[in-house]
C-alpha positions as CSV (number, residue, x, y, z in Angstrom):
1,X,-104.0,147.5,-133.7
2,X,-104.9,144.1,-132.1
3,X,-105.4,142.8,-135.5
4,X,-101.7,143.6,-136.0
5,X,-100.0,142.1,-133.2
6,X,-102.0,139.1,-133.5
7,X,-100.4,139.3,-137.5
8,X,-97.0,139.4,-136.0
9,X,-97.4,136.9,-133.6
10,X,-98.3,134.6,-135.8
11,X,-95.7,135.1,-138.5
12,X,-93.1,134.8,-135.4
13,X,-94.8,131.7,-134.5
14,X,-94.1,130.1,-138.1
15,X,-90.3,131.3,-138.3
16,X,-90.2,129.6,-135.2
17,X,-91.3,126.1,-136.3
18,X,-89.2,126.4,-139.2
19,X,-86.0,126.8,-137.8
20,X,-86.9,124.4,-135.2
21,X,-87.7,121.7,-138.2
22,X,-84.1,123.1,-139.9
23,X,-82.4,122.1,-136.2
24,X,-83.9,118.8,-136.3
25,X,-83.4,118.0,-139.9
26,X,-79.5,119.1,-139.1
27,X,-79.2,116.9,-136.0
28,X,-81.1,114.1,-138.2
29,X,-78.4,114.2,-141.6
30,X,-75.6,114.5,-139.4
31,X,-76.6,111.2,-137.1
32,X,-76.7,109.4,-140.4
33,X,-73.7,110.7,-141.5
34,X,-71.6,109.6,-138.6
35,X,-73.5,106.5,-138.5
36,X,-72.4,105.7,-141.6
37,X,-68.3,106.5,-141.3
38,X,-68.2,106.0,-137.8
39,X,-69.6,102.8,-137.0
40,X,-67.0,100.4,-140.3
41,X,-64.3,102.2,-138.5
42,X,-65.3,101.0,-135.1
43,X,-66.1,97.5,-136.1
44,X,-62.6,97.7,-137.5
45,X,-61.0,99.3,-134.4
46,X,-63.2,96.9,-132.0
47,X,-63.4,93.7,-134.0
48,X,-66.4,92.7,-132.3
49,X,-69.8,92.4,-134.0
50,X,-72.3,94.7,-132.5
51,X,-74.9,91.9,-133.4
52,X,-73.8,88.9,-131.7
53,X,-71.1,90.5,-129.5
54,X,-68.3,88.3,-130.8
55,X,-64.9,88.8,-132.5
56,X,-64.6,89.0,-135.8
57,X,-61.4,87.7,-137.5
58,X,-61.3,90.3,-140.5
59,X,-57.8,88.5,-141.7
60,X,-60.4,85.2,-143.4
61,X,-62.8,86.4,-146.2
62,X,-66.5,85.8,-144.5
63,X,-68.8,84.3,-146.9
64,X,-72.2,85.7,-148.0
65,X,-74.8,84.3,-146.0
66,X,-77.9,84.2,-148.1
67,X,-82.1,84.5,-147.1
68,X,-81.9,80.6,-146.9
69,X,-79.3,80.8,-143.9
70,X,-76.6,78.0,-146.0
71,X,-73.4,79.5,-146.0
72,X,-71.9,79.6,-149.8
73,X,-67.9,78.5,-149.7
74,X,-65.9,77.8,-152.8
75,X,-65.1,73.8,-153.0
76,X,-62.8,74.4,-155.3
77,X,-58.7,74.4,-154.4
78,X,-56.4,77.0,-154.4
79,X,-55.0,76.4,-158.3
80,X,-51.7,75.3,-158.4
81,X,-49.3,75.8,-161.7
82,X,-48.4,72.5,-163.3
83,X,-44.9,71.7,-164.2
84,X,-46.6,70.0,-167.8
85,X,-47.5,71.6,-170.7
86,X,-49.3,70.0,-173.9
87,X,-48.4,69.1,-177.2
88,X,-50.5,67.8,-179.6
89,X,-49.5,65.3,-181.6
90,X,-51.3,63.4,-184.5
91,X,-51.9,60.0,-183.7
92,X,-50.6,58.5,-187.3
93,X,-47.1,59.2,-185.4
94,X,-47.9,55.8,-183.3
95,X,-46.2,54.5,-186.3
96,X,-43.2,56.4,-186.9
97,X,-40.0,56.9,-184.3
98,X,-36.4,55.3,-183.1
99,X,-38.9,53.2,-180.9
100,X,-41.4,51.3,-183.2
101,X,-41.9,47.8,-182.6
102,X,-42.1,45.8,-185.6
103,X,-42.3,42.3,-185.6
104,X,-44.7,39.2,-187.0
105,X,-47.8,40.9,-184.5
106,X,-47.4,44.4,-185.8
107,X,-46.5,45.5,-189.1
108,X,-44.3,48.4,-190.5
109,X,-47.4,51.1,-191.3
110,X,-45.3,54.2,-191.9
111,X,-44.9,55.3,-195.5
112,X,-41.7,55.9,-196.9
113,X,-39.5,58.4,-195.0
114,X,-37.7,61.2,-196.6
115,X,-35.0,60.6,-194.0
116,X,-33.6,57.1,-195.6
117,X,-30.1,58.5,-196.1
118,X,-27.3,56.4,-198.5
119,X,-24.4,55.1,-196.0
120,X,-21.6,55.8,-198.6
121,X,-22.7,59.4,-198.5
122,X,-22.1,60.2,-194.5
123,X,-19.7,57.1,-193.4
124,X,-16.7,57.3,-191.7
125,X,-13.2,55.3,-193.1
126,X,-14.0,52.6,-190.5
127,X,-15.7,49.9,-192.0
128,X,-17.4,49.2,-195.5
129,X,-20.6,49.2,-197.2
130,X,-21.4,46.6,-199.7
131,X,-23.2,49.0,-202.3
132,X,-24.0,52.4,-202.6
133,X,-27.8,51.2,-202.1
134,X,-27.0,50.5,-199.0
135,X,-29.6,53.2,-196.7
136,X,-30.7,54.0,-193.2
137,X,-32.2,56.7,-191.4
138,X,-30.6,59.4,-191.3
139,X,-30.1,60.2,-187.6
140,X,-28.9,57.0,-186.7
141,X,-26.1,57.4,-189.1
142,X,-23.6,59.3,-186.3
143,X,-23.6,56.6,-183.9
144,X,-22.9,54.1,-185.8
145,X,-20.0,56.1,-187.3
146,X,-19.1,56.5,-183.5
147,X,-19.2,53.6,-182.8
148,X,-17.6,52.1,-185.4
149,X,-14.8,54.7,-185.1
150,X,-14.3,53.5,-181.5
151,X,-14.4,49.8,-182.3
152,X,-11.3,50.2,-184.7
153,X,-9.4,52.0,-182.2
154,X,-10.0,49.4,-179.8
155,X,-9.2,46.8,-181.9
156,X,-7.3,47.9,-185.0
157,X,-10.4,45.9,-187.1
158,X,-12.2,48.1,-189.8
159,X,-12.9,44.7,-191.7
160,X,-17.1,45.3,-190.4
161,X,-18.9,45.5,-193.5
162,X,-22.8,46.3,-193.7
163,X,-24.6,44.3,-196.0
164,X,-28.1,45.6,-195.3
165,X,-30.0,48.4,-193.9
166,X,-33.1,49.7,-195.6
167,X,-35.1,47.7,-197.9
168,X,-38.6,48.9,-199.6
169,X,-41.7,46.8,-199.2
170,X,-41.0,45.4,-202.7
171,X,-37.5,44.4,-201.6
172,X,-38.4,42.6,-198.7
173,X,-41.4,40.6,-200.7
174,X,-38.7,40.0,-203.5
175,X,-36.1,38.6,-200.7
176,X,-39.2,36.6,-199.2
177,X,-40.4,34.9,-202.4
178,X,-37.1,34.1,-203.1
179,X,-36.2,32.1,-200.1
180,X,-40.0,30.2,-200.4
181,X,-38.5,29.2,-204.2
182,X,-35.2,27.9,-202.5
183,X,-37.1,26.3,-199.7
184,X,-40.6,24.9,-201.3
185,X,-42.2,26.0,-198.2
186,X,-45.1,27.8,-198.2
187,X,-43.9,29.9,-194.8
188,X,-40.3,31.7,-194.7
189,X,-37.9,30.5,-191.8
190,X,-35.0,32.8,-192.6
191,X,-37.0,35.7,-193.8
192,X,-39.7,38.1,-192.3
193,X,-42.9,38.6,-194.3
194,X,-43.2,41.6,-196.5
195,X,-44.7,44.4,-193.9
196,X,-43.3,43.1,-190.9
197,X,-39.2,43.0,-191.0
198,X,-37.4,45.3,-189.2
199,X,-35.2,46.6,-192.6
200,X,-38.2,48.3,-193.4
201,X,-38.2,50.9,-190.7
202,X,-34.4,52.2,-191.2
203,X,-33.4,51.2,-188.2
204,X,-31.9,48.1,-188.5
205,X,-28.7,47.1,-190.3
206,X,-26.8,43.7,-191.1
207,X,-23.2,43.5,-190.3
208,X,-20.4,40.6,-192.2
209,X,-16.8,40.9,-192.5
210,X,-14.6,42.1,-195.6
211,X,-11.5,40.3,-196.0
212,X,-8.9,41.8,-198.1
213,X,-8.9,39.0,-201.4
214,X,-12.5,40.5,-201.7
215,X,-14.4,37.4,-199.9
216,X,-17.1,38.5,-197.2
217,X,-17.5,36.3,-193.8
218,X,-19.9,35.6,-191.4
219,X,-20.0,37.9,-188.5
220,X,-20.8,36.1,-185.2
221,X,-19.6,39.0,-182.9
222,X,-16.9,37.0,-180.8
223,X,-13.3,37.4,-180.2
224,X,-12.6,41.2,-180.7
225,X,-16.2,42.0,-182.3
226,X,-17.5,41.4,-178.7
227,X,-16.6,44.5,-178.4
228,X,-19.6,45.7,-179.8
229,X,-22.0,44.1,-178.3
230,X,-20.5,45.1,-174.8
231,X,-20.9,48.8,-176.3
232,X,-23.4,49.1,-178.9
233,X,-25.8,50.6,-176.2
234,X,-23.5,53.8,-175.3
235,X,-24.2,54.8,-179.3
236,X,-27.7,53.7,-178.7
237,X,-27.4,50.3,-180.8
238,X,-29.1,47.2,-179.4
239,X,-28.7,43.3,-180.9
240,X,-32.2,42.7,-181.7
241,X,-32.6,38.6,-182.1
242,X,-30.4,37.6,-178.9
243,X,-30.2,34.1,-178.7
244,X,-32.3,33.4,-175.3
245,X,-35.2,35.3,-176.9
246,X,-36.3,33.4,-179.9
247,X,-39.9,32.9,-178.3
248,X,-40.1,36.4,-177.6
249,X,-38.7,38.2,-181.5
250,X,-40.3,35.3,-183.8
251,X,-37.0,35.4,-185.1
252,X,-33.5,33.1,-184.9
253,X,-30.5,34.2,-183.6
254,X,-28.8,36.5,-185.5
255,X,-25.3,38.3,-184.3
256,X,-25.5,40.2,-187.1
257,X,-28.5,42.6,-186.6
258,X,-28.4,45.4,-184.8
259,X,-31.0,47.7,-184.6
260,X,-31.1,51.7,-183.4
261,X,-33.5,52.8,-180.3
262,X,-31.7,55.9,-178.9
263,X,-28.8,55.9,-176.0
264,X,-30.8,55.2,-172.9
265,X,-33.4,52.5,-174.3
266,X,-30.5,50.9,-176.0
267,X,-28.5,50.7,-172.3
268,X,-31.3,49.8,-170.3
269,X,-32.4,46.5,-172.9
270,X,-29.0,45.5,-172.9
271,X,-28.0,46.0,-169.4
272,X,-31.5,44.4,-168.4
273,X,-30.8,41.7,-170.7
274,X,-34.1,42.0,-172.4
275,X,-35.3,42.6,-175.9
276,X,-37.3,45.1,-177.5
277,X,-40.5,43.4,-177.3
278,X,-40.0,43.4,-173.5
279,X,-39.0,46.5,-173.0
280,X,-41.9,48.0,-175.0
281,X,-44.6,46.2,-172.5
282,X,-42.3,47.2,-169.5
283,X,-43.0,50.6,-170.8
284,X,-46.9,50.2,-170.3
285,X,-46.4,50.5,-166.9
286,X,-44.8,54.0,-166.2
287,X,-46.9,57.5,-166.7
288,X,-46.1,60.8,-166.5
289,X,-46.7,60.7,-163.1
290,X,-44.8,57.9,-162.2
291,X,-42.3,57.9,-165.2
292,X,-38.8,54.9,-165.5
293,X,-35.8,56.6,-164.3
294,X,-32.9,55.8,-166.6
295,X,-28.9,56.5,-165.9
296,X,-27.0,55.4,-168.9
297,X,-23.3,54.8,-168.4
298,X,-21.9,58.2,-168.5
299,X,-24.2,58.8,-165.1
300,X,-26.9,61.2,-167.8
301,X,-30.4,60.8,-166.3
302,X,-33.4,60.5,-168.3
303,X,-37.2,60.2,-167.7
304,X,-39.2,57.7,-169.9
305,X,-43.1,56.8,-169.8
306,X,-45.7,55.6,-172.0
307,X,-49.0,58.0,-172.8
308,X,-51.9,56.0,-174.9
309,X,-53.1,57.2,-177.7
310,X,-56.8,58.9,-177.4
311,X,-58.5,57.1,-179.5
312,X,-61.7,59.6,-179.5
313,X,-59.8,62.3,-181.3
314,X,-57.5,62.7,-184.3
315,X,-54.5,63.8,-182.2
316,X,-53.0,63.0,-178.2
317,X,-52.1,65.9,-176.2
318,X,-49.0,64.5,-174.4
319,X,-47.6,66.1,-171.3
320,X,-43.8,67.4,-171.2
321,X,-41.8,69.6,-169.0
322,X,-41.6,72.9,-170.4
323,X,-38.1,74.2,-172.0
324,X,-36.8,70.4,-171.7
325,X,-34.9,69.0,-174.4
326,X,-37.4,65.6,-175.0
327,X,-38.3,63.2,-178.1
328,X,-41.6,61.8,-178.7
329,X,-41.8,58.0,-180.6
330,X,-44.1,55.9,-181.6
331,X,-44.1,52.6,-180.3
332,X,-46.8,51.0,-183.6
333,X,-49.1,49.4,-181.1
334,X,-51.1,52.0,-179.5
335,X,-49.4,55.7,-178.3
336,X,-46.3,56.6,-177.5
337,X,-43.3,56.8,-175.6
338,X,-41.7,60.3,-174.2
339,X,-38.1,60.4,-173.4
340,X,-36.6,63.6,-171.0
341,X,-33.4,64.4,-171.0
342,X,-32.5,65.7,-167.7
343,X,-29.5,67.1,-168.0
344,X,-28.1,66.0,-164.7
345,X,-25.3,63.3,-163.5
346,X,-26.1,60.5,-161.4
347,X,-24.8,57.7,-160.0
348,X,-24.2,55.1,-161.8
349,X,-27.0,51.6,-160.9
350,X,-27.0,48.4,-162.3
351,X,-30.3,47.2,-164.2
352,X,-28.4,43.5,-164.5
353,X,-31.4,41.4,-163.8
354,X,-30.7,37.6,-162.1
355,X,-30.9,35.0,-165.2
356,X,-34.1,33.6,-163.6
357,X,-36.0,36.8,-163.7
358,X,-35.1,37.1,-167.4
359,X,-38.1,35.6,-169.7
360,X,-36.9,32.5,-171.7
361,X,-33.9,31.9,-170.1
362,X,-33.3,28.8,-168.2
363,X,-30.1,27.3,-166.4
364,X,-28.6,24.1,-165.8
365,X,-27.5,22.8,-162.4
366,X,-23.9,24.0,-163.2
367,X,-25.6,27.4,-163.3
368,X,-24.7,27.8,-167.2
369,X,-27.4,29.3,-169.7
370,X,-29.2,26.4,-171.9
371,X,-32.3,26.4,-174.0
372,X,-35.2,24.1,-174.6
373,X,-36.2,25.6,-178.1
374,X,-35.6,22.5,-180.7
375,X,-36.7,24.4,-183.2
376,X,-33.6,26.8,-182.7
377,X,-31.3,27.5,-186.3
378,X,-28.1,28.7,-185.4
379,X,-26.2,31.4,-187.6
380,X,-23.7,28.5,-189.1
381,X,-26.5,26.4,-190.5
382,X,-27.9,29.2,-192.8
383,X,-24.8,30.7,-193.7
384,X,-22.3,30.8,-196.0
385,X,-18.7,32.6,-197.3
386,X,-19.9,34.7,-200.6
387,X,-17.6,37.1,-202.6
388,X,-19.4,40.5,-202.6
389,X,-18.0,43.7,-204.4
390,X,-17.7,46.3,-201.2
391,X,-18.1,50.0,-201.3
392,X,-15.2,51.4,-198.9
């Protein structure tokens, strides 16, 4: 019998540790448990650290701290969304555009362009072209009808007739040979060098004056005809060999070449009083980021700046303002020249620079424009009356 209670006791014994073990086990699990929700949710309540005692601002991301104690930050700024976006474009376009400089520095490098348009073919019943050869590029065609158009009903005069506009390579050595023959000299004067003139691009045209018993005469652009040189920029026209800037072009005077560059390059050159070869160094200096503000004179604002050409790759990614109406030219140096049309109307400013500011201009005491060139040819020295057959 003793054997038996001792049995008993002992079995009691064990249940008792057990469930004593299953109490503490409970009280252990749920300790962790609460631990583990409670004590997030009274950091959050508290905001104070239970470590150093201090508030915590939970608003500002805290960054990792790692074993070496450095706190890890991210250098880099907030990204912001650029009002650019890029387009690629080859860099054999340097050569080609409305813009190209062309001179006796920097030849004509474009091949021929499909956009050499006949005159007789799109002209208006303002003036006259002298033959159905007679070309030019094809998007410079509608101003000059324009402005044509406007100069007869200003003046009553559709007498302008265009003698020249685009000539081949083989054309222009053909007209340069010939003048050497007439000359003996071994250097043209009167005629650019094959690969350098102006007439190669498209751009350019030469205007004279058709008189009704079928004789053609010198057009000097006074009296009424002054009327286009006081608006040949508003149709995006410029005079390209002003007289004051025969140092500058390489070229005489000549009041009878005109030469297309696009509405606001054309008003700001003649308004400035400049020429081209000015205007495209003046260009140099204005970037994207710090672009030439042009107002033409309707009050139509425009942004203009120069991007270089990367030379390291076969195209130049060049920055524009998405979904605006912009043009990209050549200037046949070294990149290129964006022009942005803003669409908005400003007030009109005046880009009339003082004569002294003007390169190549001098004055005499009387205040009255004078050069010093004495090797200057004048228009009436090279010139003469021809009859020519004219294509109305």
């Amino acid at each position: 019998m003793a054997g038996n209670k001792e049995a008993i006791l002992r079995r009691k014994k064990k249940r008792a540790i057990r469930k004593a073990m299953d109490i503490i086990s409970a009280v252990l699990v749920f300790a962790l448990f609460s631990f583990a929700v409670g004590y997030p949710l009274a950091i959050g309540m508290n905001n104070i650290d239970p470590l150093s005692g201090k508030d915590i601002d939970y608003s500002v991301q805290q960054p990792a701290v790692p074993d070496n104690g450095s706190v890890v930050t991210d250098a880099s700024p907030a990204p912001t969304e650029s009002i650019y976006e890029s387009v690629a474009v080859k860099n054999d376009e340097i050569y080609k555009g409305e813009l190209i400089l062309v001179n006796s520095s920097y030849p004509f490098q474009s091949a021929a362009d499909a956009n050499i348009t006949p005159l007789f073919e799109k002209k208006t019943d303002s003036y006259s072209v002298s033959g159905m050869h007679i070309s030019m590029q094809e998007e410079a065609i509608p101003y000059l009808n324009s402005m044509l158009d406007d100069f007869y009903s200003a003046t009553a005069h559709n007498d302008i007739l265009i003698v020249d506009g685009y000539r081949t390579l083989e054309e222009q050595q053909a007209l340069y040979d010939a003048d050497l023959e007439l000359t003996g000299l071994t250097t043209s004067t009167l005629v650019a060098k094959p690969g350098h003139s102006e007439h190669e691009t498209g751009y350019a045209l030469d205007f004279s004056l058709f008189f009704p018993d079928g004789t053609s005469g010198e057009y000097d652009g006074t009296g009424d005809y002054d009327w286009i040189d006081q608006h040949c920029s508003d149709y995006g026209y410029i005079l390209r060999y002003p007289e004051d800037k025969t140092e500058l072009t390489d070229i005489q005077y000549e009041s009878w070449h005109y030469r297309y560059v696009g509405r606001p390059h054309a008003y700001y050159i003649m308004q400035s009083g400049i020429c081209l070869e000015e205007y495209i160094s003046e260009l140099n200096e204005y970037s994207v980021d710090a672009p030439m503000e042009i107002i033409d004179s309707n009050g139509a604002a425009y942004e203009v700046y120069f991007v270089p050409a990367d030379t390291d790759s076969d195209v130049t990614h060049i920055p524009v303002k998405p979904d605006a109406d912009y043009s990209v030219s050549g200037n046949n140096i070294d990149g290129f020249i964006v022009t942005i049309d803003l669409h908005e109307t400003r007030e009109l400013v005046s880009y009339t620079k003082p004569v002294e500011e003007v390169t190549g201009i001098t004055t005499d005491e009387y205040g009255n424009v004078v050069t010093t060139d004495s090797t200057y040819i004048t228009a009436s020295d090279t010139t003469t009356t021809t009859t020519v057959e004219a294509v109305g």
